[in-house]
N, C-alpha and C positions, 0 to 999 in steps of 0.2 A: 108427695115429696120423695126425691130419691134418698132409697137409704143401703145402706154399705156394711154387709157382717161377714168381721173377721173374729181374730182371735190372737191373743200371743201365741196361745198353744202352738198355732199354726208354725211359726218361728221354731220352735223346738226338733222338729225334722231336722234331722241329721243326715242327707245323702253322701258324704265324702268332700271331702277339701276342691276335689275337681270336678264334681256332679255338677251339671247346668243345671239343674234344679235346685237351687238355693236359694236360702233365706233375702239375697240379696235382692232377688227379683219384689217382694215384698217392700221391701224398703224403699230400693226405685219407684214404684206405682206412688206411697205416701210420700215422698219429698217431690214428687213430681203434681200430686194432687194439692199441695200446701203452697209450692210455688206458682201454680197457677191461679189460688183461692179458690177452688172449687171444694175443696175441702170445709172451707166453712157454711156451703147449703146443702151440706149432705148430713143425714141422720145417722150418727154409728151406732151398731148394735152390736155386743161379743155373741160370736155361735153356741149355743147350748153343745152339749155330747148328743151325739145320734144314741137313738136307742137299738134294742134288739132283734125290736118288732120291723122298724122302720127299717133297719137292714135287710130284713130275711123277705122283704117284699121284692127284692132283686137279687138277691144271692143266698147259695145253700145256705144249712147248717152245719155242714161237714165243712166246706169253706172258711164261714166264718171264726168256727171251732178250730182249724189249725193256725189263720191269721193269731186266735188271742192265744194260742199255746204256742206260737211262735215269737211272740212281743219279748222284747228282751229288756229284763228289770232295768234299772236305775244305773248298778253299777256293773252292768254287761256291756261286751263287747256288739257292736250292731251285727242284723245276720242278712246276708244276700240270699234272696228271694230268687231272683236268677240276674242275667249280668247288667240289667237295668235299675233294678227294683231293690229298694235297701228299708229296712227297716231296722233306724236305730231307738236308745231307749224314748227320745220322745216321740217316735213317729203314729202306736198307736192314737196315741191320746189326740196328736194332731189333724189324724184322718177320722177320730170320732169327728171332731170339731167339723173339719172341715163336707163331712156328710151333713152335721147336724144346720150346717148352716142353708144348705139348703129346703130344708124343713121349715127352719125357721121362716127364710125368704116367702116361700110359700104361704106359712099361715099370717103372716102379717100382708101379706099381697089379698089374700080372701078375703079377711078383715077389713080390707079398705083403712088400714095404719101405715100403709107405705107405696108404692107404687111408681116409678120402676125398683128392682134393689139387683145390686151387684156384690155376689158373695167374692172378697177378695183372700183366697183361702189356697192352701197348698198342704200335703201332696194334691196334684190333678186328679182326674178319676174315669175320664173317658174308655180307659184301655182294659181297665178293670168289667172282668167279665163276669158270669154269676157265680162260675169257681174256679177262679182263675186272678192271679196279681199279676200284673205287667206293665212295661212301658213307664216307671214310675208310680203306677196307679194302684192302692190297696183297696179302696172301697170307690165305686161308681156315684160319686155326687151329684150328678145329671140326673143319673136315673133314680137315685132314691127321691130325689125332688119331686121327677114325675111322676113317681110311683104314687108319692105320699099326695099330690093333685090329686090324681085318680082314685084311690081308695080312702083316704081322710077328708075328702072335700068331696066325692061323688061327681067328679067332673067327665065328660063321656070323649071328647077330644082335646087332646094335648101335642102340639110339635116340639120338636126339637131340632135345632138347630146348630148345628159342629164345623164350623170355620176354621178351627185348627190345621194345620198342614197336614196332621199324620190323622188316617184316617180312624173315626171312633169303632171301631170294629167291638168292643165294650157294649158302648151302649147300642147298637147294633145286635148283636147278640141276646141279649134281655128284651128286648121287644118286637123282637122278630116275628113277624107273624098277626102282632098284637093291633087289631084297627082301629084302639083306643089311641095308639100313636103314630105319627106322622115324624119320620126321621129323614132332616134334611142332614148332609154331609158333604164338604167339600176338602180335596186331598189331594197333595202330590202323589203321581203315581207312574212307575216302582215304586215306593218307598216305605220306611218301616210303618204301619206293621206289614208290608205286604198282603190286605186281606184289601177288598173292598174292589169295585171294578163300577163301570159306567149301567148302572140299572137303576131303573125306574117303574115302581110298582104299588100298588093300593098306600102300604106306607114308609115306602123306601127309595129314598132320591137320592142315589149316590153319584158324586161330578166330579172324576177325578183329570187331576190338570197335569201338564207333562211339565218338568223341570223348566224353566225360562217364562212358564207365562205370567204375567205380569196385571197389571188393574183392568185394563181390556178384555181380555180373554175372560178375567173374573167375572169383571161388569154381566158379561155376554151369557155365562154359564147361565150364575143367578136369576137372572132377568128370563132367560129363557125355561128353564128346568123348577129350578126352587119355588116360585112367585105362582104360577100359575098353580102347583097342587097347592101351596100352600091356602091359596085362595079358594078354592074349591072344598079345600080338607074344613077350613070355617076354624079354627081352634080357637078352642075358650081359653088357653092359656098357652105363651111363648114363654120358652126357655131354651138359653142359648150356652153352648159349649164356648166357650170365648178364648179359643186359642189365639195367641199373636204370633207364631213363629211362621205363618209364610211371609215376613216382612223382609222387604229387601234388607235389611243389614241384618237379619237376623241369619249367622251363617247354618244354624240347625239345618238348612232346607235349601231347596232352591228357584221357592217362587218369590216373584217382585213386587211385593203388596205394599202399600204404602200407607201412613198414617191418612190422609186421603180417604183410600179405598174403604178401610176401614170405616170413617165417618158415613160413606156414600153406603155399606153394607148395614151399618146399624139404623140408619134411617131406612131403609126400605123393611128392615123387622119391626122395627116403632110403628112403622103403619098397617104392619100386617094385625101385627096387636092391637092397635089403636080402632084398627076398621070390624075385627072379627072379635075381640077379646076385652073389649074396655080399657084398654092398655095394660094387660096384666102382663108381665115381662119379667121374666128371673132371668138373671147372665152369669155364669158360673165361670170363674178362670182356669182356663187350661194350660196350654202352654205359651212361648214365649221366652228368650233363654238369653239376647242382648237385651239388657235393661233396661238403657236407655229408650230405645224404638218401644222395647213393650211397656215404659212406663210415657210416652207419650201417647201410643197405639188406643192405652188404656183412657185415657185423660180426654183422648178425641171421643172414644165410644161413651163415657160418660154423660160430656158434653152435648151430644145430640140427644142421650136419653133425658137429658133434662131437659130437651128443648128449648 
């Protein structure tokens, strides 16, 4: 059964009155999951807090030690991390949640208690490096999930999967090198973070797209670059970065992804995991910043994961 872990916590992020990353984006995804009914064959679960351990398996301890000596009490002022990245009083507790949810994702995926689950959680976490916050991003949820496959589950291959517009340069970083993981990513490119470039290597598939291209050109990358390692790499376990912002009306960007495309991309992961992994499949949210498009974007990727 699919099942879905968030959190209020997550709500409690505070980015500014004008940050695109806001609480509303959350609210979108659930009025848009209730008006479709798909919300009543989904299983909810609240995200536990991440632990200590489970962070330091992708980021320092110097890192994470200035992250909690920088969290600002209750009745503080929020502190800018740099001119993206905001951390008000609720935001540690909402990036514990929102790492812990992907832990969670994972050990009920092993367990065979849920299978597919989509952590619907914010801050994002892709951009977030091992010592490093950026791009919105405090703690890497992608990769603590993998991390926590790999070493609390003993799993020997794991992909990851980053369809967001801005490239995951994050989780890129933390596994670089690592042939325990297989990192697909696709990206507009120039564009922020300006990192990331067209290579393809043991576990690194990166396909970045030039402003204008649109479901075709994607279809094409995918099909061509992504699919084929993926299917060779064999992963025992799919997790996916689940950005929506290269949607056409989503102005963050400027590719022309469509709810569509979207469906057409999460079915070809459903079967990579379905053929190589038993369908084990975690999808974590990344970006996405019109509501609307991201809370229908979301409703389609669901919808195919249920089958």
């Amino acid at each position: 059964m699919l099942a879905m872990i968030s959190h209020y916590d997550c709500r409690e992020h505070d980015a500014g009155p004008l940050h695109p990353e806001s609480v509303e984006r959350l609210d979108a995804i659930n009025n848009q999951l209730i008006m479709s009914g798909m919300d009543y064959v989904i299983r909810h679960y609240d995200a536990p807090l991440v632990s200590r351990e489970e962070l330091e398996r992708v980021h320092v301890g110097d890192y994470l030690d200035r992250v909690y000596a920088l969290a600002p009490g209750q009745d503080m002022k929020s502190v800018e991390i740099d001119g993206d990245t905001v951390m008000s009083p609720g935001t540690l507790r909402a990036a514990e949640r929102a790492a812990g949810a992907g832990v969670m994702g994972v050990d009920l995926i092993m367990k065979g208690e849920a299978k597919p689950v989509f952590c619907a959680v914010r801050p994002p976490g892709h951009h977030a490096e091992s010592d490093k916050a950026m791009g919105f991003c405090l703690f890497n949820n992608i990769a603590v999930a993998a991390a926590h496959a790999l070493e609390a589950h003993g799993l020997e291959r794991v992909a990851i999967i980053d369809f967001d517009v801005h490239h995951g340069n994050g989780t890129e970083e933390i596994f670089a090198g690592d042939k325990r993981v297989l990192f697909c990513s696709s990206f507009q490119h120039p564009f922020y973070p300006f990192t990331g470039h067209e290579k393809e290597t043991d576990n690194l598939v990166d396909v970045p797209l030039s402003a204008g291209a649109g479901g075709k050109e994607y279809r094409e990358a995918v099909t061509e670059h992504w699919l084929p390692h993926l299917n060779d790499f064999k992963p025992e376990f799919v997790l996916v970065s689940a950005g929506f912002d290269a949607h056409v009306a989503d102005d963050m960007s400027s590719l022309q992804l469509t709810d569509a495309d979207y469906g057409w991309l999460t079915q070809e992961l459903k079967n990579v995991a379905d053929t190589h992994a038993d369908g084990r499949l975690l999808s974590m949210l990344e970006g996405g910043y019109e509501p609307a498009a991201l809370a229908r974007s979301v409703v389609k990727h669901l919808d195919v994961l249920l089958g």
